[in-house]
N, C-alpha and C positions, 0 to 999 in steps of 0.2 A: 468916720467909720473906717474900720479895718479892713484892707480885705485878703485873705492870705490866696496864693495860686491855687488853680482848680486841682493843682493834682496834691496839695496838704489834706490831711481828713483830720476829724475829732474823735479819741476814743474816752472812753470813762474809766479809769483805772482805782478802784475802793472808793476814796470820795474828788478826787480829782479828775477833771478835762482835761485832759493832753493836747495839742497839736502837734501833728510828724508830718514830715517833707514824704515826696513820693517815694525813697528809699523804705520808707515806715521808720525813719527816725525820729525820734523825739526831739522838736526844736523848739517847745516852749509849754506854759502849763497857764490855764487861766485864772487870772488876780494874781500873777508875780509877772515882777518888772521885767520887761525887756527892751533891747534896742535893736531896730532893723533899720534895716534901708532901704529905698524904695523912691515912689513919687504920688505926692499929690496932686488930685484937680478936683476943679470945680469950674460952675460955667461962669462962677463971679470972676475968675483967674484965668480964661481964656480958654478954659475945657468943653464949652460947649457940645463941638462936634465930636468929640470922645465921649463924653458925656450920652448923645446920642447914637454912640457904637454901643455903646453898653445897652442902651434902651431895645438894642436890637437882637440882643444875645442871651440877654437877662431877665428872665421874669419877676425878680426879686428886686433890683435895681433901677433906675433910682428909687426909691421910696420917700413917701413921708414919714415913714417910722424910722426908717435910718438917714438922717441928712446929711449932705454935703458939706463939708469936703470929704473924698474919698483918698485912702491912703493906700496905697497899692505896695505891697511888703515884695520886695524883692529878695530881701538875704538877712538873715535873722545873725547879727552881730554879736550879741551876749544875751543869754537866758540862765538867771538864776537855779 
């Protein structure tokens, strides 16, 4: 699962999703390819106790609908 920073939002632009960074840039669109960078965990990879930060912050996370691993986007490289 993805997960972009709390301060990215989603808007609907005619038939497209957007993602924009907290300036309200546009840095990416959903179903085209992009490359970021970031960091993965899981508690299989040694993530446990971050794994359990999140449990503490997050209502939504972990889930069983969305599963591990999680990808934490730090800077969106290239967007179509």
């Amino acid at each position: 699962m993805i997960i972009f920073p709390k301060s990215s939002s989603l808007k609907k632009k005619q038939d497209d999703i957007i993602i924009y960074n907290q300036e309200d840039e546009q840095i990416a669109k959903v179903n085209e390819e992009v490359i970021f960078g970031g960091s993965s965990i899981s508690s299989e990879e040694g993530g446990a106790e971050l794994l359990k930060d999140i449990e503490k912050t997050s209502d939504d996370l972990p889930s069983s609908r969305c599963l591990e691993p999680y990808f934490f986007v730090d800077s969106v490289i290239k967007a179509n």
